[in-house]
C-alpha positions as CSV (number, residue, x, y, z in Angstrom):
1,X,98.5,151.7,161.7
2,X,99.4,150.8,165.1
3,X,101.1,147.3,165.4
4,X,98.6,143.8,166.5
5,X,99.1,143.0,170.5
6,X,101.0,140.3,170.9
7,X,98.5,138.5,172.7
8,X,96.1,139.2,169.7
9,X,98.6,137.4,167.1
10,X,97.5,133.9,167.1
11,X,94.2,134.8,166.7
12,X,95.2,137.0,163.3
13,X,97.0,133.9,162.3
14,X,94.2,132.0,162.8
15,X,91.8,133.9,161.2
16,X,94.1,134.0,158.2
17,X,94.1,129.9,158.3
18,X,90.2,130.3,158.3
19,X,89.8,132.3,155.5
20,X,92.5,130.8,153.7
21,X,91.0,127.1,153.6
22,X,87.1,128.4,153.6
23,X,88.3,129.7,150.1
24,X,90.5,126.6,149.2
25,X,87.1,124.8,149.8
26,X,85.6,127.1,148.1
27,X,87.7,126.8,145.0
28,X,87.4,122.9,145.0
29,X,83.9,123.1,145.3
30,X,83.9,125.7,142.0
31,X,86.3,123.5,140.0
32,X,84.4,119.9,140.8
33,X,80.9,121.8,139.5
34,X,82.2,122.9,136.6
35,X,83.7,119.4,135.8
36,X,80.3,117.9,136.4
37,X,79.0,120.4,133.8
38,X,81.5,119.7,131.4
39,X,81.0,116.2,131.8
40,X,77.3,116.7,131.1
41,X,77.8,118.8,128.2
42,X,80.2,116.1,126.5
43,X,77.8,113.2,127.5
44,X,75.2,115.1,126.0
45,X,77.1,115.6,122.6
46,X,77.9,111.9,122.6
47,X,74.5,110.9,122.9
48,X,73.4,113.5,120.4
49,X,76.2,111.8,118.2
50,X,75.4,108.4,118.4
51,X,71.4,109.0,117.8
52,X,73.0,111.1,114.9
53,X,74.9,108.3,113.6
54,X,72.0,105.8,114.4
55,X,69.5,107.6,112.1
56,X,72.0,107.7,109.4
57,X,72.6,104.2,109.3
58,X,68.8,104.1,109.5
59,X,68.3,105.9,106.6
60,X,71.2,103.8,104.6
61,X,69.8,100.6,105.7
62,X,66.1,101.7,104.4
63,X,67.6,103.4,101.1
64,X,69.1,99.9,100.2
65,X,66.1,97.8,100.6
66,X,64.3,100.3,98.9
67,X,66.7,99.7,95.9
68,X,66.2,95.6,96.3
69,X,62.6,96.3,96.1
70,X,62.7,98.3,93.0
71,X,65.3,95.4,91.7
72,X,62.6,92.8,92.0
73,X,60.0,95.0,90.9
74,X,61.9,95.3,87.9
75,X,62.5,91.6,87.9
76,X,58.7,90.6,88.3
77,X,58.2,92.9,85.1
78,X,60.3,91.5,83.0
79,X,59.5,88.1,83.8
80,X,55.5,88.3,83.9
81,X,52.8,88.9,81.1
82,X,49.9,90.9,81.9
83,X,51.2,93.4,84.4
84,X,48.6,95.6,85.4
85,X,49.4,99.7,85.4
86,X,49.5,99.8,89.1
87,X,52.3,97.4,89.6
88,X,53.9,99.1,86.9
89,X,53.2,102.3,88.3
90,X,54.4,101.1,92.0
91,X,51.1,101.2,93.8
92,X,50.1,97.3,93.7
93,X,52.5,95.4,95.9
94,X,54.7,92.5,94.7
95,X,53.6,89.3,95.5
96,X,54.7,88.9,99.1
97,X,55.8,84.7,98.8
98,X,57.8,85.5,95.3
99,X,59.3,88.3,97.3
100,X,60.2,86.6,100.4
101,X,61.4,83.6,98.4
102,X,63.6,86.5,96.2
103,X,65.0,88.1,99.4
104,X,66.0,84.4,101.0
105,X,68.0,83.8,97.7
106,X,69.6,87.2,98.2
107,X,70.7,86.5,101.7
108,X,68.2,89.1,103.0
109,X,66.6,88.3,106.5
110,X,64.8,91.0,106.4
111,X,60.7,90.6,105.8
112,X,57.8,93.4,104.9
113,X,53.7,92.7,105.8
114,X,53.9,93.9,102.2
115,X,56.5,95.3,99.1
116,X,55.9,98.3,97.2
């Protein structure tokens, strides 16, 4: 290969500069993208997490009232004459001011339209 011109030197150099930061940008450019996906994709799990973790508690916080409710149904049983097969059964609902008036003893401040 014959040797570059003198005269044709700082244009090689600067050619070299050119392609050397068009692919530092270029590199940059790469690495910031993929950060923003990452960044996506672990926002993503956390939300997926907490809505996970939110349903569970959910689901906890529903299994224990069902539990006070079979409690008091149990209670209203025992301390009643005359129960009728469908509140023993569990289709008639308790009476909602003896519940309400249970729950308040309990501490509960949670309230039902009606208790099954």
């Amino acid at each position: 290969m014959p040797p570059i011109p003198t005269w044709l030197t700082p244009y090689v150099a600067l050619a070299a500069l050119v392609v050397a930061l068009v692919s530092l940008v270029w590199n940059v450019q790469r690495d910031m993208r993929a950060a923003r996906r990452q960044r996506r994709q672990e926002d993503e799990h956390a939300r997926q997490s907490a809505a996970a973790t939110q349903l569970s508690v959910m689901a906890s916080e529903r299994q224990r009232r069902a539990r006070i409710l079979r409690a008091l149904r149990a209670e209203w049983i025992a301390s009643h004459d005359g129960i009728s097969p469908a509140m023993l059964a569990g289709t008639e609902p308790l009476p909602k001011s003896w519940v309400e008036l249970r729950l308040a003893e309990l501490g509960e401040s949670w309230r039902q339209d009606s208790y099954r």
